[in-house]
Backbone as CSV, one residue per row, in Angstrom:
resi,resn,N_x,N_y,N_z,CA_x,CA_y,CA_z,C_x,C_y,C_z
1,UNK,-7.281,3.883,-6.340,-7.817,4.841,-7.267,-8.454,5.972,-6.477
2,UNK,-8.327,7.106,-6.987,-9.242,8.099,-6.232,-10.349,8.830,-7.375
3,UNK,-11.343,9.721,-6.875,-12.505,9.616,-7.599,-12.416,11.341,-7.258
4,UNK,-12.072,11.680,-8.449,-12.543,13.165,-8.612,-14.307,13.792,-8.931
5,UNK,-14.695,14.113,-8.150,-15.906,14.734,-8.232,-16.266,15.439,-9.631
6,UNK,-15.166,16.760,-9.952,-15.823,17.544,-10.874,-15.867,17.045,-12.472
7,UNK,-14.555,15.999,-12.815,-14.946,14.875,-13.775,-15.785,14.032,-13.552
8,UNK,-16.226,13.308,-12.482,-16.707,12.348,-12.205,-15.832,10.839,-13.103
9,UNK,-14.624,11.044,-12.578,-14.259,9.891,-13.282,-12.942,9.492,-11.880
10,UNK,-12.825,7.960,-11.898,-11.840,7.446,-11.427,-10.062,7.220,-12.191
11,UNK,-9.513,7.683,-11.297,-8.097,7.431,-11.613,-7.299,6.744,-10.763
12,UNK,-6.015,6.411,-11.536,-5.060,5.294,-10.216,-4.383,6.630,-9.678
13,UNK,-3.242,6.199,-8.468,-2.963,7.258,-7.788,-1.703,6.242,-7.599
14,UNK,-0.690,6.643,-8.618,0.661,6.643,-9.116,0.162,5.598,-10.156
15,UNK,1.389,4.826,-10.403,1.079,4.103,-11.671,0.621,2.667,-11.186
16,UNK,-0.014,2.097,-12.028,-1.178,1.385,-11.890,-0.763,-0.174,-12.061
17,UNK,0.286,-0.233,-12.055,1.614,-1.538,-11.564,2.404,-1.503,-10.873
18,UNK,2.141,-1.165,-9.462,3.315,-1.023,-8.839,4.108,-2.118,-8.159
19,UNK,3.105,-3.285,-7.895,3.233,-4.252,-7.589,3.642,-5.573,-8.401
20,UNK,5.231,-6.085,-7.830,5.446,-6.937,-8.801,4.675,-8.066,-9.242
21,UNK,3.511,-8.581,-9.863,3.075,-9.827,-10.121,1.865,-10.129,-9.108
22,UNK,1.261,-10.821,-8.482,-0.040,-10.963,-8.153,-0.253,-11.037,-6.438
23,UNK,-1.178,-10.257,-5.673,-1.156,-9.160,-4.702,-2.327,-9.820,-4.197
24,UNK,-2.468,-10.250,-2.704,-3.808,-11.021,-2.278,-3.459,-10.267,-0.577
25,UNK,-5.130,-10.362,-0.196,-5.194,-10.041,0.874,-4.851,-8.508,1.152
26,UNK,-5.360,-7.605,0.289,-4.742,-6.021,0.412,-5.192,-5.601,1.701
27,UNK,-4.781,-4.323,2.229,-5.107,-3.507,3.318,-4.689,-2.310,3.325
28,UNK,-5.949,-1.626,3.045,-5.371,0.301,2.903,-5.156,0.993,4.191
29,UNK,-4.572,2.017,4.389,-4.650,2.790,5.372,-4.419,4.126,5.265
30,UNK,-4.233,5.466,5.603,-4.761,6.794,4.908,-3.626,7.073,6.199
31,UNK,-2.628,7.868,6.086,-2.180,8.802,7.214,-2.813,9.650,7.507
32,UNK,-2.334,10.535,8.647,-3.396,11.801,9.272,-2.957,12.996,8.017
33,UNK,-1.763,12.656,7.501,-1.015,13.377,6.178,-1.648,13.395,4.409
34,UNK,-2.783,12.621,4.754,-3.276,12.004,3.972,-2.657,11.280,2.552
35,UNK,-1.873,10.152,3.272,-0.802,9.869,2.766,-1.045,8.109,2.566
36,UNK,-1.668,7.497,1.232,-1.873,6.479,1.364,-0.555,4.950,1.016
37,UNK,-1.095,4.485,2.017,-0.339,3.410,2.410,-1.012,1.518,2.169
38,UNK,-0.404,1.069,1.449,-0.640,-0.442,1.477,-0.133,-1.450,2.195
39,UNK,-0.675,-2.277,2.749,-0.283,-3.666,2.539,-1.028,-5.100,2.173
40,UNK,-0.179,-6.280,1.318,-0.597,-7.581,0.897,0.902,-8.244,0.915
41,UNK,0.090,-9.377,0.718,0.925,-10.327,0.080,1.383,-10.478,-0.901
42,UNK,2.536,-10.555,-1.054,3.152,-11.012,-2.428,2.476,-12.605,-2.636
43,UNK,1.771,-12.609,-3.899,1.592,-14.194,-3.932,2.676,-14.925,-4.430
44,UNK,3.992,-14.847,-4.839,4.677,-15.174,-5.484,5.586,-15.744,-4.627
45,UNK,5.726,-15.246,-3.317,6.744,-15.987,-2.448,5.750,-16.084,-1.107
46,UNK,4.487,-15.212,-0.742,3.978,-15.319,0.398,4.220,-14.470,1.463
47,UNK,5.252,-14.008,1.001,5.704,-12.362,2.244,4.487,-11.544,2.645
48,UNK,4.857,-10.743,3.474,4.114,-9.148,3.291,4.903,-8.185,2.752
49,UNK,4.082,-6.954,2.260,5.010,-6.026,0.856,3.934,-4.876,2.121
50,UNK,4.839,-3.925,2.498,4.166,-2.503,3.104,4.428,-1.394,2.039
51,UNK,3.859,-0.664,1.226,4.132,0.374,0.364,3.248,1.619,0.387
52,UNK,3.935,2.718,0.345,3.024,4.053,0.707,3.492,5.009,-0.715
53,UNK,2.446,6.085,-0.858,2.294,6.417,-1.825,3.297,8.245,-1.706
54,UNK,3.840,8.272,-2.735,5.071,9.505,-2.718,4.738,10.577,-3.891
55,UNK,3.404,11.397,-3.099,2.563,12.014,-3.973,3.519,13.043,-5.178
56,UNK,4.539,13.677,-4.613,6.067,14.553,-5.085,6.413,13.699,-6.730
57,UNK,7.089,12.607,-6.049,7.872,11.872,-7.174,6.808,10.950,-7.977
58,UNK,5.433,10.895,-7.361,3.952,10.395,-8.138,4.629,8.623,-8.423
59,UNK,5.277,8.340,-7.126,5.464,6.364,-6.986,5.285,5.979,-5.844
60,UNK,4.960,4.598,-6.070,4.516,3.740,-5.030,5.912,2.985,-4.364
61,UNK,6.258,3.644,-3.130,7.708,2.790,-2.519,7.577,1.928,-1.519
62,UNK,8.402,0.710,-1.574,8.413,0.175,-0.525,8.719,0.509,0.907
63,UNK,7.583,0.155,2.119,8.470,0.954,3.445,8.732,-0.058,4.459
64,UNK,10.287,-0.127,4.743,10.786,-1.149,5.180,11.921,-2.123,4.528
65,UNK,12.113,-3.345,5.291,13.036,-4.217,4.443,12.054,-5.229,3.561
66,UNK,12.643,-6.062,2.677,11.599,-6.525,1.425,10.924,-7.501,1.758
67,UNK,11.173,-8.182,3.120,10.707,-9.682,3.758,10.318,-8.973,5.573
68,UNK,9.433,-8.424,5.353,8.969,-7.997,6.602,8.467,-9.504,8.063
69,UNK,8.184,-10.682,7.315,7.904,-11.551,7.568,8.717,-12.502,7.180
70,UNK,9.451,-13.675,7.282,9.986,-14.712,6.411,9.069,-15.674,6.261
71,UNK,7.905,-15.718,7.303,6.763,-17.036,7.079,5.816,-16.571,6.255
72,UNK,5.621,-17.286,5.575,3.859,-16.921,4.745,2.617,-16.342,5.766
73,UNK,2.326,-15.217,4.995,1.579,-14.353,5.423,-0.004,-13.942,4.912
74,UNK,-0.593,-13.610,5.421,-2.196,-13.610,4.910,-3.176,-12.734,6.024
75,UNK,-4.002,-12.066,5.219,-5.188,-11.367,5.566,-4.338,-10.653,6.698
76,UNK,-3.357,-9.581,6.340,-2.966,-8.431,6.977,-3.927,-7.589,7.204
77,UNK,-3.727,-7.003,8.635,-4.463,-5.541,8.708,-3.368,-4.318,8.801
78,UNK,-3.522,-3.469,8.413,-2.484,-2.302,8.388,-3.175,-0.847,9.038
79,UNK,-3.036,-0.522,9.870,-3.344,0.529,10.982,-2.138,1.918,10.873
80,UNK,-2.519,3.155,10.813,-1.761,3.708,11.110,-2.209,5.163,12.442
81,UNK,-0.725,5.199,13.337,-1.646,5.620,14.889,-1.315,6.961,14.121
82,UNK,-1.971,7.668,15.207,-2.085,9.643,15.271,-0.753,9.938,15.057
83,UNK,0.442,9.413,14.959,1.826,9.753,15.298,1.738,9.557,13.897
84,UNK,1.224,8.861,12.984,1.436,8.837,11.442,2.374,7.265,11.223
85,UNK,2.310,6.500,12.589,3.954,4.968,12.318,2.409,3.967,12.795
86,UNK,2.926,3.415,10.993,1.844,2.364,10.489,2.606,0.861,11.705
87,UNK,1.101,0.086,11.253,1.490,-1.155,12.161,0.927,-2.079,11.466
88,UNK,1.391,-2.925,11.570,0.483,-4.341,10.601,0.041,-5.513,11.925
């Protein structure tokens, strides 16, 4: 969500399901583009899900292939360097 000052009100920033079904262990990260980026777990199979935000088309896409991990995964950190290429 981001928080506009001159409303003083919070909003989501694309749509507010982007994620299929239930999401543990999140981790934000902000490009130098200011370009926000997620990652969690899918709780549903245990993967990691990397998704960044596509301010243009106003959706949340996946970045990468859909099983970044094949083992069950937990309490990701997601980093992204000065070059703008995130790392988990």
């Amino acid at each position: 969500m981001s928080y506009t000052k001159a409303n003083n009100q919070w909003a989501y920033v694309g749509p507010k399901d982007f994620a299929k079904g239930d999401s543990h262990f999140i981790s934000l990260a902000i490009s130098n583009k200011n370009q926000p980026y997620i990652a969690y777990q899918d709780f549903n199979n245990g993967s990691v899900v990397v998704m960044f935000y596509d301010s243009i088309k106003n959706i949340w896409s996946r970045l990468g292939q859909k099983d970044i991990n094949p083992r069950i995964a937990s309490y990701e950190n997601l980093a992204i360097s000065s070059n703008d290429i995130p790392y988990l």
